[in-house]
ROVEXVO-549263 format. One record per atom (N, C-alpha, C, O, CB): x, y, z. Coordinates in steps of 0.2 Angstrom, whole numbers, plus 5000, padded with zeros to 4 digits. Glycine has a CB too. Example, Ala and Ser with C-alpha at 12.3 -4.5 7.8 and 13.67 -1.06 7.14 Angstrom:
% ROVEXVO-549263
506649725039
506249785039
506649845039
507149835042
505749785045
506449895035
506849955036
506450005039
506750065040
507049975029
This chain:
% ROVEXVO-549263
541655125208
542355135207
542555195210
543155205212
542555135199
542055265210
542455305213
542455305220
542755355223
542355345211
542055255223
541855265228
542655215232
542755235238
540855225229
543055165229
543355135231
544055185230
544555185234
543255065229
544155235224
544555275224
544555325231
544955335235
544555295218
543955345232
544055395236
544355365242
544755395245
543455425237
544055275246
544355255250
544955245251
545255235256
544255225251
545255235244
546055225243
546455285246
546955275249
546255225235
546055365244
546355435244
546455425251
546955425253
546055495241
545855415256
545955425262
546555395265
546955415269
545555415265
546455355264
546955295268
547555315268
547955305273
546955225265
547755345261
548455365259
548555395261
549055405265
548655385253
547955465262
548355545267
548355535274
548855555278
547755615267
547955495276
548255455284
548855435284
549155455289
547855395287
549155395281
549755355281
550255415279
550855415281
549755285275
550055445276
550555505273
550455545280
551055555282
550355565266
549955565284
550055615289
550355595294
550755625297
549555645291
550255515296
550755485300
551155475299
551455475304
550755455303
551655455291
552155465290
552655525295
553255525298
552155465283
552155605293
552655655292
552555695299
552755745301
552555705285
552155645304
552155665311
552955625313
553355655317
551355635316
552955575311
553755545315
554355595315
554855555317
554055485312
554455635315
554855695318
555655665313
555755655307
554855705329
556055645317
556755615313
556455555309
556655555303
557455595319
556055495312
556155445309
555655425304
555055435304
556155405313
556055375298
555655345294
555055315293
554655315299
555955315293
554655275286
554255245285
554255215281
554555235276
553855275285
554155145281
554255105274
553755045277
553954995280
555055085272
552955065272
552354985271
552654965268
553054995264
551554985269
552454885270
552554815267
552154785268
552354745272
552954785268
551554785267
550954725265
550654745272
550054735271
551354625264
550754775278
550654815284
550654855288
550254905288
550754815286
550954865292
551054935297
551654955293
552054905291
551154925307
551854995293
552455035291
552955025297
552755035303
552255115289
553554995294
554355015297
554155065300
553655095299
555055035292
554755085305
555055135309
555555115307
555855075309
555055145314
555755175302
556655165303
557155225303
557155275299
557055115296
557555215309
558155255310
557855325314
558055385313
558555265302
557455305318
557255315324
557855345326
558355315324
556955265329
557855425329
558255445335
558255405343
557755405346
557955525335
558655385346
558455345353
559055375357
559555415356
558455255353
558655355363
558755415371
558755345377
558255305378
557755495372
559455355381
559455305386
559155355392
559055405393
560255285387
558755275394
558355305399
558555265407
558255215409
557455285395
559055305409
559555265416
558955255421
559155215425
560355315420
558355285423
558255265432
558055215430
558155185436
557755315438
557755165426
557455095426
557655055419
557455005418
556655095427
558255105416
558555055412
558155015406
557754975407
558855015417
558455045399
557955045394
558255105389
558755145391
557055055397
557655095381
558155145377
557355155374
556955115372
559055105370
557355245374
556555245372
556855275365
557355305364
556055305377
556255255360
556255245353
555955305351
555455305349
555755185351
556155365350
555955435347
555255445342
555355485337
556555455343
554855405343
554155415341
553655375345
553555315347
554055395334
553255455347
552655435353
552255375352
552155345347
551955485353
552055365357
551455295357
550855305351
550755265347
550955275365
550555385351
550055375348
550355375341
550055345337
549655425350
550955405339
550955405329
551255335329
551155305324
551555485323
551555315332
551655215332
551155185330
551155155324
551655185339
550655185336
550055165335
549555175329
549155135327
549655185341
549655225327
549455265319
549455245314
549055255310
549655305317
550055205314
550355165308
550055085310
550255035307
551555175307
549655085314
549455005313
549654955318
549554905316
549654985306
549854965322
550054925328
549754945335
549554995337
550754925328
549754875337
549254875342
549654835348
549954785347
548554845339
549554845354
549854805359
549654745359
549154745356
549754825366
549954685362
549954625361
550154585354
550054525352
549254615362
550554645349
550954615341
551554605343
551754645348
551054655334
551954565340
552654525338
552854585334
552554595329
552554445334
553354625337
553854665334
554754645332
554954585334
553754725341
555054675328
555554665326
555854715330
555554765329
555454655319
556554725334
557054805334
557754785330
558054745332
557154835343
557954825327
558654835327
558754875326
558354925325
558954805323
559554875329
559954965330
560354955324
560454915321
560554975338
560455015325
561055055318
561755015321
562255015318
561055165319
561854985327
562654955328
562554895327
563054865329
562954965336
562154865324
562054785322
561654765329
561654695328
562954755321
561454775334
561054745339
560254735336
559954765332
561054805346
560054675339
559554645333
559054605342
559254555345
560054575324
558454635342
557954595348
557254565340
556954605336
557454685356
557354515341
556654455338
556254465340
556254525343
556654365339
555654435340
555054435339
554754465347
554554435352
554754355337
554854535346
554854565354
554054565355
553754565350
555254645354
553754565360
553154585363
552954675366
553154705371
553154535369
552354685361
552154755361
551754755366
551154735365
551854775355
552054795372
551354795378
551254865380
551454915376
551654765386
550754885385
550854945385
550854925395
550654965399
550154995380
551054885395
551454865403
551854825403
551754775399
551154855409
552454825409
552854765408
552554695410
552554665416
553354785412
552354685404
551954605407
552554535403
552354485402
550754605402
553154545402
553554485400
553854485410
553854525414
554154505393
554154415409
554354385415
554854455415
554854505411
554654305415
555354435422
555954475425
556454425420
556354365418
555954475434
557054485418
557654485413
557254475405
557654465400
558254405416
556654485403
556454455395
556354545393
556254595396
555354395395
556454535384
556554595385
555654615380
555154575380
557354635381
555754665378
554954705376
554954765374
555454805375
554354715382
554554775371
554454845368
553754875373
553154855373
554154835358
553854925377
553254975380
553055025379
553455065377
553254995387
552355035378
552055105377
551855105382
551255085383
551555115372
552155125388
551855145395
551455205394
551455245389
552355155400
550855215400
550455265400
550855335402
550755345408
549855245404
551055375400
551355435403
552055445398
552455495399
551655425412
552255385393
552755395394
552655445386
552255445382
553155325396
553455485385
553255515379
553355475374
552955485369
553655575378
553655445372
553955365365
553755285369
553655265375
555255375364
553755255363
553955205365
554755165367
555255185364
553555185362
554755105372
555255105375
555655035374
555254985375
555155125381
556255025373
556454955373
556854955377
557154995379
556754915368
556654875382
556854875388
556954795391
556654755388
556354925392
557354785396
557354735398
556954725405
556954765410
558054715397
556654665405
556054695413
556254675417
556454625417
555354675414
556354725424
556654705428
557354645426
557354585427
556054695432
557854695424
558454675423
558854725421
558654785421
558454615419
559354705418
560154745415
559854785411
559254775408
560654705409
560154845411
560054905406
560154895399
560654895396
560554955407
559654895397
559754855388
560354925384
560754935379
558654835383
560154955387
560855015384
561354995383
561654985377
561155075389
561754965390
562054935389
562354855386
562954825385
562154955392
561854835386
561854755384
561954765377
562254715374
561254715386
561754835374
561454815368
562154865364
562254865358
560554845366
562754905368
563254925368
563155005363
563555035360
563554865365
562455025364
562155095362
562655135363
563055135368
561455105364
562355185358
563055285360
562555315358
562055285355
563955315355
562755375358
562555425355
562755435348
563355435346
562755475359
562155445343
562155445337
561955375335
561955375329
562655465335
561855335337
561455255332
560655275335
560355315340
561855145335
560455225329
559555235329
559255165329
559555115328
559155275322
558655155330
558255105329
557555095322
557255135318
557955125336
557555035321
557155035318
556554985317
556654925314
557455035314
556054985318
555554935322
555054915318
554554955316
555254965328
554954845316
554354815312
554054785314
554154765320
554354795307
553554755310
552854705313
553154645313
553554635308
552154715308
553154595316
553354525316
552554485313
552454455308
553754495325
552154485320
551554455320
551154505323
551354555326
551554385325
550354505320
550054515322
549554495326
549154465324
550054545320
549654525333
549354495337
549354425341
548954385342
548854505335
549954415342
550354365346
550354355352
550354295355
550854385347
550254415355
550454395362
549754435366
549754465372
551354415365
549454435363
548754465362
548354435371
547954475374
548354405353
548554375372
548054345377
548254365382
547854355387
548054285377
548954385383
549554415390
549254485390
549254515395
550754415389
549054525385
548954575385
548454615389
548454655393
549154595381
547654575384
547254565387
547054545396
546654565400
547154525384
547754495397
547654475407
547754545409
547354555413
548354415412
548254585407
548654605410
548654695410
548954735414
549254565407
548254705405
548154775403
547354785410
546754775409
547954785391
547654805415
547354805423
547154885424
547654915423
548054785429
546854915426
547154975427
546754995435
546454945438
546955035421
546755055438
546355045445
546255115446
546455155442
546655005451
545955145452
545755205452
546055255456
546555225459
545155195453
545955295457
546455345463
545855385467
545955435471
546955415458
545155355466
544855415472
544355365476
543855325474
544255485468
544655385482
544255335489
543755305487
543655245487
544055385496
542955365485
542155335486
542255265481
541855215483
541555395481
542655245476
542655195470
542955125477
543055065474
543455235461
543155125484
543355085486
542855055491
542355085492
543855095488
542854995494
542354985500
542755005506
542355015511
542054905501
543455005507
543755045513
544455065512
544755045508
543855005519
544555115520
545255135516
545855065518
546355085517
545555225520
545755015520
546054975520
546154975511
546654995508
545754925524
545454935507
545854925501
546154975496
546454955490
545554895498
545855035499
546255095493
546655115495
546855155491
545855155491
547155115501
547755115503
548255035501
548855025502
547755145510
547854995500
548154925499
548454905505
548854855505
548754925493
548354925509
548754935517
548054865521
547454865523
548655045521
548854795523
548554755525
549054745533
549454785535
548554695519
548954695538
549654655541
549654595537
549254565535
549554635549
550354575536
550554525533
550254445538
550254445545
551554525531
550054415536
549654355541
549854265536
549454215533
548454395540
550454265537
550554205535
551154155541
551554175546
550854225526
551054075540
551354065545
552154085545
552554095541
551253995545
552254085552
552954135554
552954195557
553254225561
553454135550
552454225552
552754285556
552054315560
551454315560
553254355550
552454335565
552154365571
551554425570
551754475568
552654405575
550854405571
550254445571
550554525575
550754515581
549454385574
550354595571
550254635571
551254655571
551554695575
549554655575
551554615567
552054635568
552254675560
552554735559
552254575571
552054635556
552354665548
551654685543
551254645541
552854575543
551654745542
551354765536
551554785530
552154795528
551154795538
550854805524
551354815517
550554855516
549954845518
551754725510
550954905512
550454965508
550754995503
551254975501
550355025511
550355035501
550555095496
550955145500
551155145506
549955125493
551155195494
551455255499
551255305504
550855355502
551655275496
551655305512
551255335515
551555405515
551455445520
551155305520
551955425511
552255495509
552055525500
551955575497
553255495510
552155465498
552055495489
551155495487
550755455487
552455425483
551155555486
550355565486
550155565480
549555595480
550155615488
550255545474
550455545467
549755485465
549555475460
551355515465
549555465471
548855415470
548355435474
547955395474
548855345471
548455495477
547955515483
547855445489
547255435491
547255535480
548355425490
548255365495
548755375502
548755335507
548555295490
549155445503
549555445508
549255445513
549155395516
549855495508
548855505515
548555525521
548255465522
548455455528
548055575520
547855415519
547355355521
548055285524
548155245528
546655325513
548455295519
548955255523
549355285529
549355255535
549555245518
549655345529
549655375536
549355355541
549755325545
549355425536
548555365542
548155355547
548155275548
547855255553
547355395544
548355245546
548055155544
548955155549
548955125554
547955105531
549255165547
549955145551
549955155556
550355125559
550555155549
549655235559
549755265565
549255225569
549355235575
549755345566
548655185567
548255155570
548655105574
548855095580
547655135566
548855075568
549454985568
549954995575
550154955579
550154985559
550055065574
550855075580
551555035576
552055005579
550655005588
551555065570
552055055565
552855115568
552955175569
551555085557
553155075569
553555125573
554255105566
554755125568
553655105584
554255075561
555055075557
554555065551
554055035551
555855015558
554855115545
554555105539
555055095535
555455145534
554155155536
555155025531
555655025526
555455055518
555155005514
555854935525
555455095516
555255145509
555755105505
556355105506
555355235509
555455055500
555855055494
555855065484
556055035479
556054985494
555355145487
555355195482
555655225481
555955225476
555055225481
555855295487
556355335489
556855355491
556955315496
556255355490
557355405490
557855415492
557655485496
557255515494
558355415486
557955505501
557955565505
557955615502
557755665506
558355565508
558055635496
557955695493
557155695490
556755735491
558555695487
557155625487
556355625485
555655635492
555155665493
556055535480
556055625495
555655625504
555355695506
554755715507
556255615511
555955725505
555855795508
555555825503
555255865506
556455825511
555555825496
555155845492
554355825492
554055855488
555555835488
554255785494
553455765497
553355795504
552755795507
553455685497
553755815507
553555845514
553455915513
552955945514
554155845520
553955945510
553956015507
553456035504
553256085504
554556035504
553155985498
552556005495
551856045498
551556035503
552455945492
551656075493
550956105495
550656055498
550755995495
550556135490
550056045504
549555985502
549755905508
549355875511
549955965492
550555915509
550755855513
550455865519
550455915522
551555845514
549955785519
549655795525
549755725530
549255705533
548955825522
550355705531
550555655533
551055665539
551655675539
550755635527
550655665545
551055695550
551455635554
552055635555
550555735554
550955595556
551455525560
551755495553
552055445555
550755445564
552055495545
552455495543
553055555545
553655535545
552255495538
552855595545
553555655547
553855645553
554455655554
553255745547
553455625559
553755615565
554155535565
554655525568
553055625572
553955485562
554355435561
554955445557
555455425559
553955385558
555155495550
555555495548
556155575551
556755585548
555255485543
555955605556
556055645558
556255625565
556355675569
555655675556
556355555566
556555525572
557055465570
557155415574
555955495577
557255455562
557655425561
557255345558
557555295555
558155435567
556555355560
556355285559
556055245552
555755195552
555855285563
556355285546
556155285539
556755255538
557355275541
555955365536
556755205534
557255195530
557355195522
557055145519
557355145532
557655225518
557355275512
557855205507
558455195509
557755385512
557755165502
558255115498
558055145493
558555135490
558155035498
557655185488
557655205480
558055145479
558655145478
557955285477
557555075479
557555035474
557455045466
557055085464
557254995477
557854985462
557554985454
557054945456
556754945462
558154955447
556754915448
556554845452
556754765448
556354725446
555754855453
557454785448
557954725445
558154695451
558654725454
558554755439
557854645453
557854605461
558354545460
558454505464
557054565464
558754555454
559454485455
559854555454
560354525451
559554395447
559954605454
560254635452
560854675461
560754695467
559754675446
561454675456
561954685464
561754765466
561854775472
563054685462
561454805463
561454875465
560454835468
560154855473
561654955458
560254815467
559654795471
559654765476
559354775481
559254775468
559854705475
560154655482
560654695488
560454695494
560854585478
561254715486
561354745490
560954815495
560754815501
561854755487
560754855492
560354895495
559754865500
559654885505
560054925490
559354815496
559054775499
559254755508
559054765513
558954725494
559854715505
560054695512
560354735517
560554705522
560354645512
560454785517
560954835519
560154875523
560254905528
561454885511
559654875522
559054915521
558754865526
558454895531
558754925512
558754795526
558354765530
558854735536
558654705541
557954715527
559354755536
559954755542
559854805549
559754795555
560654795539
559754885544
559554925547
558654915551
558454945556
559654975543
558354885548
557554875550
557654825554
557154805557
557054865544
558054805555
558154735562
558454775566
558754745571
558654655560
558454825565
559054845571
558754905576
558954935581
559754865568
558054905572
557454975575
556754925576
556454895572
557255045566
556454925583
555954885586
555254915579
555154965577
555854915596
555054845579
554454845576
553854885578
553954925583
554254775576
553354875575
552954855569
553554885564
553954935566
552054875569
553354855558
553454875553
553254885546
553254825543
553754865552
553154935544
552854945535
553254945529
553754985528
552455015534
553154885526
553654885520
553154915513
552654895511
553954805518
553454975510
553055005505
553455035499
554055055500
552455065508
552955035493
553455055487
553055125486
552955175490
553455005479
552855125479
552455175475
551655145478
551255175482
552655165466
551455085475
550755065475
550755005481
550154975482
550455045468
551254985483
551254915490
551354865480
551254815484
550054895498
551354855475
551354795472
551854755469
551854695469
550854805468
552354775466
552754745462
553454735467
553654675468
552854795456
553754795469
554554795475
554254765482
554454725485
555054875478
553654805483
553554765491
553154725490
552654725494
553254795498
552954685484
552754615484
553454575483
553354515483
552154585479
553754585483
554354555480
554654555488
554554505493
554854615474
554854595489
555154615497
554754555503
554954505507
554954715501
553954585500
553754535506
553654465506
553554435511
553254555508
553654445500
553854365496
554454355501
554354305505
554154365486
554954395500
555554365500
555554335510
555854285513
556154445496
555054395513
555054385521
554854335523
555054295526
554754445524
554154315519
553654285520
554154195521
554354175527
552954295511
554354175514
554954165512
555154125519
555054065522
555354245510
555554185521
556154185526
555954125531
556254065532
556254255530
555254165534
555154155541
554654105540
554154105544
554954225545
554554045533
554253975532
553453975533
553053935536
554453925536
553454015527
552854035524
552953985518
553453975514
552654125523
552253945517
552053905510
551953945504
551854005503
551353865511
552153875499
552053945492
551253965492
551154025493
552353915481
550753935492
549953965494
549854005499
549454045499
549553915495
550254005503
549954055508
550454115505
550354175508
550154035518
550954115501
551154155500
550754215493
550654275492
551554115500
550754145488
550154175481
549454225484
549154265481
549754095477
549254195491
548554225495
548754295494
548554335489
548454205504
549354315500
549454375502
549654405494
549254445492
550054375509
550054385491
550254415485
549654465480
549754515477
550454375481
549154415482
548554435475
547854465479
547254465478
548354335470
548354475487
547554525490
547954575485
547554605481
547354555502
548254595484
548354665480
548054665476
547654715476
548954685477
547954625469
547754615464
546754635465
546454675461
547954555463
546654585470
545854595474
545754675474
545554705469
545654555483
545954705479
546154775480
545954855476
545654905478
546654775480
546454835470
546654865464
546154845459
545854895456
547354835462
545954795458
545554755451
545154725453
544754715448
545754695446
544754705459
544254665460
544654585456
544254545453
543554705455
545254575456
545454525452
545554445457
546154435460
546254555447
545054395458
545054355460
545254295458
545354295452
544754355460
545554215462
545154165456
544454135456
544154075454
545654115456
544154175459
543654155458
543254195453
543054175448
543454155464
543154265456
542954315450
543454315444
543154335438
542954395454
543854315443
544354325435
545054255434
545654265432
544954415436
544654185435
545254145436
545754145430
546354125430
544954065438
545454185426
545954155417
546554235421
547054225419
545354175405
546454285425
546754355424
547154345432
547654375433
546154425423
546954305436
547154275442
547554215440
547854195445
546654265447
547654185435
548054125433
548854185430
549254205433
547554075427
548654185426
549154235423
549754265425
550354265423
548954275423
549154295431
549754355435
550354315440
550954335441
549154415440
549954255443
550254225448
551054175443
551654165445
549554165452
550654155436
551054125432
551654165430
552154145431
550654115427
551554235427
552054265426
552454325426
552954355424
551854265423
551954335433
552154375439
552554375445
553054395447
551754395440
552154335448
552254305455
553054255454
553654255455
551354245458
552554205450
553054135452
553654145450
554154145454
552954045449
553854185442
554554215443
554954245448
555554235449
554554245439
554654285450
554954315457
555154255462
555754265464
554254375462
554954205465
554854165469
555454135467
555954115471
554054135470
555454125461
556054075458
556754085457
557154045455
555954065452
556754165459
557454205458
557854165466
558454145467
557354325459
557154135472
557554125477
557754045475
558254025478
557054155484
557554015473
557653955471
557853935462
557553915457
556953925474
558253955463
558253955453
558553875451
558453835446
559154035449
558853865456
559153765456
558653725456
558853665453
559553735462
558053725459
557653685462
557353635456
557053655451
557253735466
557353575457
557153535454
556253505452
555953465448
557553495456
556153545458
555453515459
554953575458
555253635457
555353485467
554253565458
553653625455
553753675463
553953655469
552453575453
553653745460
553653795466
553353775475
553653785481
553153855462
552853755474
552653735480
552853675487
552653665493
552253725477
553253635482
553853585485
554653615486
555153585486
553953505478
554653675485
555353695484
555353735491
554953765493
555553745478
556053715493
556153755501
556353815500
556953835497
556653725506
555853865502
555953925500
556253955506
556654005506
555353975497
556053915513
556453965517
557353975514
557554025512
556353935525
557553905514
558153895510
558553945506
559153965506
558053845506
558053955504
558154015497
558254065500
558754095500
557554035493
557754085501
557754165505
558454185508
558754245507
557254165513
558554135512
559254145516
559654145511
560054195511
559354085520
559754095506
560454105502
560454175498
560954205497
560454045496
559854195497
559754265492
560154315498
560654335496
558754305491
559754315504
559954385508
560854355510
561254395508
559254405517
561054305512
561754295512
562354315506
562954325507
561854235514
561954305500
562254315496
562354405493
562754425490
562154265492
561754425495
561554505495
562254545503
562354605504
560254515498
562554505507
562754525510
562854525518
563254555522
562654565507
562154485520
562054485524
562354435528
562354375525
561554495525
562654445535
563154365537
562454315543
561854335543
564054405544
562654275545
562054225550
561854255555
561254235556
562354165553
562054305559
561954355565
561454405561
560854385562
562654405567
561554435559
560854475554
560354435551
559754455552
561054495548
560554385549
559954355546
559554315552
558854305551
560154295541
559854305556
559554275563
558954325566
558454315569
560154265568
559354385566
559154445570
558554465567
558154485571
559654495570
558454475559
557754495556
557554435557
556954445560
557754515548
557554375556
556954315557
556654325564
556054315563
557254245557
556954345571
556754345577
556454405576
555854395576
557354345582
556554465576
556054515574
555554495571
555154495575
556354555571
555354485564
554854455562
554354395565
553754385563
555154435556
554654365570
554154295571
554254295579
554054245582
554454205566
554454345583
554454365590
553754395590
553554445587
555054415592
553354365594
552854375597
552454475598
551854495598
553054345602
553154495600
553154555602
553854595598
554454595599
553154565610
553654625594
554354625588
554654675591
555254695588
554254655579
554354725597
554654775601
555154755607
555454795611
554154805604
């Protein structure tokens, strides 16, 4: 008997010490993890989202675990159901979620790749959040695919091809040694510049469409201690950089437009060309979907090129990991693919995507002369 009291005492002063780590917000067990309630929250504008004023780790403290069915409601009557607790954005694009990203200080509610849930959710200054357990362990099997991570130092790779992620795109249409896709070959934040550098000046990459940065963040990677990225400086220092600080809300008018405004100018500067984000995976897979796309490429020849990233990054195959390579293509890929065809009555692979492509970029702004003009670029023999 005393041996179960003493386990009682512990348990309590844990739950009490993690109660009185939550800084402003509440606690209240019920048969589980304790409430959060009335959470201080903080709009979070460059990717749009409202972060929850208690860290991932005293979250996680009180008994929750990524892959559970969460409850949120705001203090203005705004109410998200049976939300999914990740610790990446692994729900389709526009679905919303709760993230404990790695880096980040709180956790975050957010809509993925879509609208600013700030404002969707009609938030101010002074209302709070209050967040409970729905289910546990729900979505458990997405989290599992999806919780990926990869490494930042060369020896851990077999070449700098795959530790810069840096390929030529090679699907039908477009023109061999004409279009490539990487990581960043200015942001050094993965130790992957330099080896992308050297990989593009081999290529004879002469226009880079960047859709991470904006010119200010540029020059702040040039100016840094360390930049060692020289055929980047002479390309963007001859005007041949094109800088979009894309989000990565791809139906969205401040993304579309930029987008096409961004690949106007890249048709209008002789090839080769490197399309790259942060890590080459999410915007310039998206971008290069969208090309691939254009210039009538198949949805498999498409899923190929998509998921050498994946190989790259994870060793993630379908052959080596088909349940984690199903997944990703499922809930990753083919949403993307579907923003271009959202009418389409038939399974992804019967749908005319070139069709698509076109309607996306005409409706992003671009008129038939332009769109003509990047297809010829792309699938011209000599893109120079």
């Amino acid at each position: 008997m005393n041996t179960i009291r003493r386990r009682r005492s512990v348990v309590i002063v844990l739950l009490l010490c993690a109660v009185l780590s939550l800084g402003g917000c509440g606690a209240k067990a019920v048969g589980g993890p304790a409430s959060v309630t009335d959470c201080a929250i903080l709009h979070e504008p460059e990717f749009g989202g409202v972060y929850i004023e208690i860290t991932i780790d005293d979250f996680n403290a009180l008994g929750y675990a990524c892959g559970d069915s969460v409850d949120i409601a705001f203090s203005n009557g705004y109410t998200l159901e049976d939300q999914p607790y990740y610790n990446g954005y692994y729900t389709e694009n526009g679905q919303t979620l709760l993230v404990a990203y790695p880096g980040y200080d709180y956790i975050k509610a957010c809509v993925n790749n879509g609208d600013d849930l700030w404002d969707i959710a009609g938030l101010g200054e002074g209302d709070t959040a209050t967040v409970s357990l729905r289910e546990s362990g729900k979505y458990l099997d997405i989290q599992n695919a999806r919780d990926i991570h990869y490494y930042d130092e060369r020896e851990r790779y077999d070449s700098d091809e795959q530790f810069a992620n840096f390929r030529g795109v090679s699907v039908t249409g477009i023109a061999a040694d004409t279009l490539y896709r990487s990581a960043s070959p200015c942001d050094n934040q993965h130790n992957r510049a330099a080896y992308v550098n050297a990989l593009m000046e081999s290529a004879g990459v002469r226009c880079i469409l960047d859709l991470a940065d904006s010119d200010e963040k540029i020059q702040g990677y040039i100016a840094a201690e360390g930049f060692d990225c020289p055929y980047f400086l002479t390309l963007y220092e001859a005007g041949g950089v094109i800088p979009l600080a894309l989000n990565t809300n791809f139906t969205s008018e401040a993304f579309t437009r930029k987008l096409a405004a961004g690949l106007i100018a890249m048709a209008e500067q002789d090839g080769p060309y490197l399309v790259h984000c942060t890590e080459g995976k999410d915007r310039t897979g998206f971008v290069c979907m969208l090309l691939e796309a254009l210039c009538g490429a198949g949805y498999d020849e498409i899923v190929d090129d998509y998921m050498i990233t994946y190989d790259n990054y994870y060793r993630i195959t379908a052959a080596s990991d088909p349940d984690r390579y199903n997944v990703i293509v499922e809930h990753v890929l083919d949403p993307m693919i579907r923003i271009l065809v959202p009418d389409a009555d038939t399974a992804l692979p019967d749908a005319d995507l070139a069709a698509g492509a076109a309607d996306y970029l005409l409706a992003a702004g671009m008129d038939d002369g332009q769109l003509a003009l990047l297809r010829s670029r792309l699938t011209a023999s000599d893109a120079g």
